[in-house]
N, C-alpha and C positions, 0 to 999 in steps of 0.2 A: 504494500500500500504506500502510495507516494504521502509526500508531507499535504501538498493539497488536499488530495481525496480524505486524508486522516483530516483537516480542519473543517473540510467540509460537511464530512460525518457530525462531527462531533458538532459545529452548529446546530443540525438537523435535531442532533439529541437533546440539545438545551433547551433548543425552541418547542420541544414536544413536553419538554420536562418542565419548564415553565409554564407553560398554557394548561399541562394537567393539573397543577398546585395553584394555579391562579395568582402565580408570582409575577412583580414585574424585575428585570434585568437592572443591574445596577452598573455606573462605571464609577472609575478610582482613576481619579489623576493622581501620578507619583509626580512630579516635575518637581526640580529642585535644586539645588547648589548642587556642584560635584561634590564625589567623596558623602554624600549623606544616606547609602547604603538604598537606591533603589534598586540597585543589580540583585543585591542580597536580597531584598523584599522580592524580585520577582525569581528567583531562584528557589524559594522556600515557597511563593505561589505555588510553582510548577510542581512542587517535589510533592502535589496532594494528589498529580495525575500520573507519578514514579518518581524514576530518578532525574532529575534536573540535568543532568550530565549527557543524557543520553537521548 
């Protein structure tokens, strides 16, 4: 599975999964000085879908 197909999936899932719970989507601006640990923040995001590494 390409990297595409794999975000495209995984939209499809959200979007199903949202509309089932009657949630709505939320975003997070990180923007910010350098050096104030957004990399980290989205590296420990990622790490709730595996390994961030990979």
């Amino acid at each position: 599975m390409t990297q595409r197909q794999f975000s495209l999936y995984k939209d499809l899932f959200l979007r199903l999964f949202l509309h089932e719970f009657d949630m709505k989507p939320i975003v997070v601006d990180i923007s910010g000085e350098s050096s104030s640990g957004k990399s980290g923040l989205l590296l420990l995001c990622a790490s709730v879908l595996g390994s961030p590494k990979e």
